[in-house]
C-alpha positions in Angstrom: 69.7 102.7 75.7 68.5 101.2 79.0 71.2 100.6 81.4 71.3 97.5 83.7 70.7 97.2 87.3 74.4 97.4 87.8 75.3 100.4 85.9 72.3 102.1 87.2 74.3 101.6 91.2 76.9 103.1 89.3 74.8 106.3 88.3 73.7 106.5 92.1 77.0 106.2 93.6 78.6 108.8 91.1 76.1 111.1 91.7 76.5 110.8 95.2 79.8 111.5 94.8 79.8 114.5 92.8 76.6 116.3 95.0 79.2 115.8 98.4 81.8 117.7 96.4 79.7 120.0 95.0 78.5 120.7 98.2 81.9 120.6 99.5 83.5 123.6 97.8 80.0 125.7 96.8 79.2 127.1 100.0 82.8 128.8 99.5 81.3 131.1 97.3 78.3 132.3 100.1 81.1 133.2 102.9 80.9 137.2 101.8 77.4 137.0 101.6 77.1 135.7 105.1 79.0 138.0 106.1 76.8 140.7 104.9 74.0 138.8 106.4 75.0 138.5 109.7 77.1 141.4 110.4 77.3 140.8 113.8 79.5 137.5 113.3 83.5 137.6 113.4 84.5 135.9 110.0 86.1 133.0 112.3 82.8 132.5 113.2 81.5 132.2 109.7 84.3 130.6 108.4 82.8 127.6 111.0 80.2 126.8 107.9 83.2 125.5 106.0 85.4 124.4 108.6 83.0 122.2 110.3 81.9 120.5 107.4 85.7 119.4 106.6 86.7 118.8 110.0 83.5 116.5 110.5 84.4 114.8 107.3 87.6 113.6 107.7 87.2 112.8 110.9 84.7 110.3 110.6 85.1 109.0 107.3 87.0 106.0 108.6 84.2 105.2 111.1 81.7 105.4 107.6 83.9 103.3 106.0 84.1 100.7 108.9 80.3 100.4 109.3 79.7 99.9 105.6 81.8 96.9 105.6 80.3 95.2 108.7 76.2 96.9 108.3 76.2 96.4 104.7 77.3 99.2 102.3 73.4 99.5 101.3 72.6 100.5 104.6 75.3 102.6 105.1 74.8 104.5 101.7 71.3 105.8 102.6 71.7 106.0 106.0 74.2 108.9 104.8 71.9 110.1 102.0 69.3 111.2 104.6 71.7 113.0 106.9 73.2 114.6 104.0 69.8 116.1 102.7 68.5 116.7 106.1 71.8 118.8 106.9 71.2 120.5 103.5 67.6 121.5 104.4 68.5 122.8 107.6 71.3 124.9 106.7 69.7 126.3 104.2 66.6 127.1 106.3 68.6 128.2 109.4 67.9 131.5 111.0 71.4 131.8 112.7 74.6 131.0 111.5 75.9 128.8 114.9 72.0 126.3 113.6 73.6 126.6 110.0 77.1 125.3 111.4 75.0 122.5 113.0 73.3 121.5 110.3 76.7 121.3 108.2 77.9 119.0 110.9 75.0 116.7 110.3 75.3 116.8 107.1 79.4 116.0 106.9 78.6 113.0 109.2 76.1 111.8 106.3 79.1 112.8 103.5 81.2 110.4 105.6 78.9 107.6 105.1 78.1 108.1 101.7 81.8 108.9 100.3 83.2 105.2 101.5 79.9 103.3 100.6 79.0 104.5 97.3 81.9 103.1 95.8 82.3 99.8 97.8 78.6 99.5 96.8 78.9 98.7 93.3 82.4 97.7 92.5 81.4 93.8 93.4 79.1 94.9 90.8 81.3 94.2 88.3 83.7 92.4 87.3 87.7 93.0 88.0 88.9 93.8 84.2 86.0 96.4 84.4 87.1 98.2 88.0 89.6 100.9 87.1 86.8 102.1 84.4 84.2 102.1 87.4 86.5 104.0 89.6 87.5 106.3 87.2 84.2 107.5 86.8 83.2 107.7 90.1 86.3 109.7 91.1 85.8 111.8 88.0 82.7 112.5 89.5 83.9 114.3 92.3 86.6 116.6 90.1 83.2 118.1 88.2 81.4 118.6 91.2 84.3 120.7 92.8 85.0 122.4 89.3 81.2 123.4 88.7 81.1 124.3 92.2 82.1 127.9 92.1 80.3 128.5 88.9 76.9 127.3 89.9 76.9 129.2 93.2 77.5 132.1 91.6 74.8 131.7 89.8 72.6 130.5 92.6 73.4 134.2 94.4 72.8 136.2 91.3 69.5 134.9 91.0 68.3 133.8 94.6 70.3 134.1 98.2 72.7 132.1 99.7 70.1 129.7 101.0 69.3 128.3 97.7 72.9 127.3 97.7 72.8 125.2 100.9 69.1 124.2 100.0 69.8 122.6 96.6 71.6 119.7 97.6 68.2 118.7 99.7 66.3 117.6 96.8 68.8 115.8 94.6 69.9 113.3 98.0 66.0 112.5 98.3 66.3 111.8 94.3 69.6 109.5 95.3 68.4 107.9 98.1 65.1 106.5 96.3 67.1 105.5 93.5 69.5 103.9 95.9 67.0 102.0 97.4 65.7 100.3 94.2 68.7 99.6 92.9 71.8 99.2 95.2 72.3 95.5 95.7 71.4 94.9 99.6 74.6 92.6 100.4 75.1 91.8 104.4 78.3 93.2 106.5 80.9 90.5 106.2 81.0 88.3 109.3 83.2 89.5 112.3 85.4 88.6 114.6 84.0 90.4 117.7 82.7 93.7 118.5 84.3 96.9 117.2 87.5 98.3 119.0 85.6 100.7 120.8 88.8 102.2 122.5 90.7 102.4 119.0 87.7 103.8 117.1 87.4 106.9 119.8 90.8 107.3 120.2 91.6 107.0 116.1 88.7 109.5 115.4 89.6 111.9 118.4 93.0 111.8 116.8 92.6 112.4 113.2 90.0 114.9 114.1 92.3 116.5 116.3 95.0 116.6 113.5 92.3 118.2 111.2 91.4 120.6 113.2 94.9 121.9 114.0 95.9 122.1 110.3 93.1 124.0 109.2 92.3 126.5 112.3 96.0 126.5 113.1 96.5 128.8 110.7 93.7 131.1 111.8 94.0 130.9 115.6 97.9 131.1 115.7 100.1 128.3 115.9 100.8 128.9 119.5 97.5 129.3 120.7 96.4 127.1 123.7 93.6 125.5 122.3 95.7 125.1 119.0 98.6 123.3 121.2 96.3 121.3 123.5 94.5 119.7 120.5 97.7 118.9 119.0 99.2 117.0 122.2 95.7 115.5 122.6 95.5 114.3 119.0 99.1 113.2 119.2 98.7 111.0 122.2 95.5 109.7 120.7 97.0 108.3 117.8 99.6 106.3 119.9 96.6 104.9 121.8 94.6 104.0 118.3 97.9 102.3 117.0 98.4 100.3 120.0 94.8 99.0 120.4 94.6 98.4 117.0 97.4 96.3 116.7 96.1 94.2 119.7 92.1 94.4 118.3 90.2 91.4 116.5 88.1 94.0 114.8 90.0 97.7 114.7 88.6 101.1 113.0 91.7 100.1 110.5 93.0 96.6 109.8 97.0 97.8 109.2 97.4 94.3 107.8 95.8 96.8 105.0 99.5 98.1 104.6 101.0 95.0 104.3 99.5 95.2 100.7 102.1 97.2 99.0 100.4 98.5 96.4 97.5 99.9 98.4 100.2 101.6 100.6 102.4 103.3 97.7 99.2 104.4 95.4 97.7 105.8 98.4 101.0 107.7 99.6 101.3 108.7 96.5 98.0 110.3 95.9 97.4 112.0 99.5 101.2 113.8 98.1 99.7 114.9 94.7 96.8 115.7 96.5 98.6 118.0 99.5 100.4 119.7 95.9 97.3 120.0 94.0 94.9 121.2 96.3 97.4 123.6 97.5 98.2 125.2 94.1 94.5 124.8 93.6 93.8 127.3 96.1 96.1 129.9 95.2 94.9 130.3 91.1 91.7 132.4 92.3 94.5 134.7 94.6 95.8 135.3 91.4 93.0 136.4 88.9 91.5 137.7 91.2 94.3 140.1 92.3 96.8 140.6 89.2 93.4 139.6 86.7 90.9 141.7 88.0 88.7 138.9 87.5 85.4 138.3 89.3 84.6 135.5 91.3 82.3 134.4 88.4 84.8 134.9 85.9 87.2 132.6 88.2 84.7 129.9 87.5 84.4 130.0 84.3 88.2 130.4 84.1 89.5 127.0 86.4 86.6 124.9 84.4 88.3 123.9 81.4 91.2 121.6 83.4 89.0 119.5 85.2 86.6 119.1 82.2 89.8 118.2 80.5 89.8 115.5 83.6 86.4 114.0 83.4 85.8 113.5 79.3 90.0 111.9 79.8 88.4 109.9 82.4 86.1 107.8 80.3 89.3 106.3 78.5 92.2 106.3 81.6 90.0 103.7 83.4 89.4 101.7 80.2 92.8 101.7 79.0 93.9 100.9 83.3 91.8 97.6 83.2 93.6 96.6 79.6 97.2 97.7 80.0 97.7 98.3 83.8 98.1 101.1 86.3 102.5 101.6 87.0 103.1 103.6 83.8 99.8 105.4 83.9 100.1 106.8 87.1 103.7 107.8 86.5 102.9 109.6 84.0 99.7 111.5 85.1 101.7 112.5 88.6 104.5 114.1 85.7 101.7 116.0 84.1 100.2 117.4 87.1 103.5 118.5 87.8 104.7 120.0 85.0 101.4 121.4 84.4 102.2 123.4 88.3 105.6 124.3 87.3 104.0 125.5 83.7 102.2 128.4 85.5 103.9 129.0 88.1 106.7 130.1 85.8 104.6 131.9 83.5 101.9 133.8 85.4 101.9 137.4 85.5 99.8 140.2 85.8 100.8 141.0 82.6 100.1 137.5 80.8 97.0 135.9 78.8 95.1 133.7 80.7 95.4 131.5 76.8 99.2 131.0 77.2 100.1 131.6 81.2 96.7 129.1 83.1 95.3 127.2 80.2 98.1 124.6 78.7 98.6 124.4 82.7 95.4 123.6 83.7 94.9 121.2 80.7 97.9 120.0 81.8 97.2 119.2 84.9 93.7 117.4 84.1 95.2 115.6 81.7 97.5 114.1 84.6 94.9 114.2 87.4 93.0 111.9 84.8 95.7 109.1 84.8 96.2 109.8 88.0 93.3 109.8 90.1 90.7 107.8 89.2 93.0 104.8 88.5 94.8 105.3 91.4 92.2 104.7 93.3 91.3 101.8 91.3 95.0 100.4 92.1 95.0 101.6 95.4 92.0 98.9 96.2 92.5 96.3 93.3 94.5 94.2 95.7 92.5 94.6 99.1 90.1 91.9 100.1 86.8 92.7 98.6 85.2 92.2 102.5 87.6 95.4 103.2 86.5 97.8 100.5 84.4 99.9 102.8 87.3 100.8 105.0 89.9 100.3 102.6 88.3 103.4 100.6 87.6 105.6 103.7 91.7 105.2 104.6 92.4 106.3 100.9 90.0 109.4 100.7 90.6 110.2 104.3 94.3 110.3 103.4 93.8 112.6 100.1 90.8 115.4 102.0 93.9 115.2 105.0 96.7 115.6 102.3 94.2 118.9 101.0 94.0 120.6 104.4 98.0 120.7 105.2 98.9 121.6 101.9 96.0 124.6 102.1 98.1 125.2 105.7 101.6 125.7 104.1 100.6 127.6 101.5 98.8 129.6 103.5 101.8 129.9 106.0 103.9 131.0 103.0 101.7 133.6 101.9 101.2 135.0 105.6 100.3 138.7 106.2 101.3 139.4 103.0 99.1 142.5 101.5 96.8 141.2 99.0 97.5 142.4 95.3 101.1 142.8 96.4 102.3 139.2 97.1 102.9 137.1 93.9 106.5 136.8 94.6 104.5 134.6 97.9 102.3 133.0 95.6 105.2 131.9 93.3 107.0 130.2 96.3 103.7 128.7 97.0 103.3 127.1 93.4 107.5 126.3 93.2 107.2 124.3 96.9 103.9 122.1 96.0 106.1 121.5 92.4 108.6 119.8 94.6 106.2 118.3 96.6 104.3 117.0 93.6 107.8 115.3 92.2 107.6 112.7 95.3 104.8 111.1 93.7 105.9 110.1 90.2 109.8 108.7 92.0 107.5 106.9 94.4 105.7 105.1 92.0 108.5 104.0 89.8 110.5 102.8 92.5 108.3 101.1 94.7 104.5 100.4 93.2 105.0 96.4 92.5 105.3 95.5 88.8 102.8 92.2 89.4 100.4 94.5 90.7 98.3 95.1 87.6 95.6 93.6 85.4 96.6 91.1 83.0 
């Protein structure tokens, strides 16, 4: 069956979307092999090829966002898709790993245009009882890409060398960008009020950048080292200076009138909570097999697919049955099943346990919820935003969930500490117990304050 013009956009954007988180958590996989490449480079150095590409990310997602609302989201989209493919075909052609972190850099710049226009691109597309389906699917997107990640790289460096898995992503943006460009809807920025806050937009990216960095290197460099506490009193100053000229800017990096819309505020609270959780616990499961399982990092793959699976085929109905019934009870209860689904293994993993009964009803569990959870709530996060404001209203979302990733990655990684490896599952426990309690924020959150009215009818 031939689709239409609009739900070919769609097939573009969600692509798009799952090739930046692909790429996102693959090149995790090549760190040992870089290492083994270029032995002459400290493992902080290395670790640069994943740090930078986060850092850059987040940091300048809100700008992406911004410009895709006043450029035009068409514009914005390919822009992105070409500095996405030309990072990837530099990194994976680099002869030296500082020219591979570069390349990543340009690359994340082009991830932080495509990740907040892709979706602002097509959901005019469509009508409103059809959105939470759209953004169900899109989100869903980048759950398969991050769960095939580890898998496919794997394969990649069993069969060729780490460069393939940097390289691949080259080919399929020059595949998305032509598509893009035939069939992405060319719709104008939305008139403004003046030029940019130039002031706010430095200080506001200095600052979440700043923040970023902290989290995720603070952890590495030492919480009290100089460059760690400098960045953190520059960052925090900075975001006193974005707030302030924002509030006082006819056209800010972030409209905070975007806050006065309550259910935009709660959904996305709630989300960047379950997100901090997830992530967190996320990172630990490999610890685990790997250490008490004996499991390779292939088998790890193969082992952590069957959850978000779970989370893309129970995609295809969440959105559906969001658009008919409404989002309040469906985000309740997927934020309840990613949380029980946590609590499920951490109380039941042990060395001496079945993957069948100790991670599988868990990570079922928690795909199940991530589901109900994730897609719609991004759907219900922007269903009562001003459609000229889905550009940035998206980039404030996802910039809020990737920042929510990063510090709960930091505590847990605080909590395990110098802990020996193989001899710290009493650490990992606590890890898995404190993003359970975070997680439980989330569902109270919702019930209490995400508005009633606030749904489709």
């Amino acid at each position: 069956m031939k689709l239409d013009r609009a739900n070919q956009a769609l097939v573009v954007a969600a692509t798009a979307m799952l090739l930046v988180s692909f790429v996102g958590t693959a090149t995790n996989i090549a760190v040992p092999v870089l290492e083994d490449e270029f032995p002459n480079e400290s493992l902080s150095t290395i670790s640069w090829v994943i740090s930078g590409f986060n850092v850059t990310q987040v940091t300048f997602m809100l700008i992406g966002g911004r410009l895709a609302d006043r450029l035009g989201r068409k514009r914005v989209f390919l822009t992105g898709m070409v500095l996405f493919g030309v990072g990837a075909a530099l990194s994976g052609a680099a002869p030296d790993i500082r020219l591979i972190i570069a390349a990543r850099v340009i690359q994340a710049l082009g991830a932080a245009l495509v990740l907040p226009s892709s979706l602002a691109a097509v959901l005019p597309e469509f009508p409103i009882e059809r959105h939470a389906t759209v953004v169900s699917l899109w989100s869903s997107m980048g759950i398969l890409g991050a769960a095939a990640a580890p898998t496919v790289a794997a394969g990649l460096l069993q069969v060729s060398s780490w460069r393939a898995v940097f390289f691949v992503a080259a080919p399929i943006s020059a595949l998305a960008f032509v598509a893009g460009q035939r069939v992405l809807t060319p719709v104008p920025g939305a008139p403004t009020a003046g030029r940019l806050d130039l002031v706010g937009t430095a200080a506001g990216t200095t600052a979440v950048g700043g923040l970023v960095l902290v989290i995720v290197q603070g952890r590495v460099w030492g919480w009290t080292d100089p460059v760690i506490l400098a960045v953190g009193m520059l960052a925090a100053v900075n975001a006193v200076l974005f707030v302030t000229s924002s509030r006082s800017s006819a056209e800010p990096l972030v409209d905070f009138g975007l806050f006065g819309v309550q259910s935009f505020t709660v959904v996305t609270l709630a989300s960047a909570l379950l997100a901090t959780s997830t992530t967190a616990a996320w990172f630990l499961y490999p610890l685990f097999m790997i250490e008490a399982w004996d499991y390779s990092i292939f088998q790890v793959g193969l082992a952590m697919t069957p959850g978000p699976v779970a989370l893309v085929v129970a995609s295809l109905f969440s959105g559906r049955f969001a658009d008919r019934r409404g989002y309040k009870h469906m985000l309740i209860l997927g934020s309840v099943l990613a949380m029980v689904g946590t609590a499920w293994m951490a109380l039941w993993l042990e060395p001496g346990r079945s993957y069948v009964f100790a991670f599988l009803p868990g990570t079922l569990c928690i795909g199940l919820g991530m589901a109900l959870m994730l897609g719609p709530g991004n759907s219900a996060a922007l269903r009562d935003v001003d459609l000229a404001q889905l550009g940035a209203a998206n980039a404030v979302y996802n910039t809020a969930r990737i920042f929510g990733g990063a510090l709960g990655i930091a505590v847990v990684a605080s909590i395990i500490g110098t802990a020996v490896a193989g001899q710290r599952l009493d650490e990992l426990r606590t890890g898995w117990w404190t993003m359970v309690a975070v997680m439980s924020v989330s569902p109270l959150l919702l019930a209490v304050a995400y508005p009633r009215d606030a749904h489709v009818s």
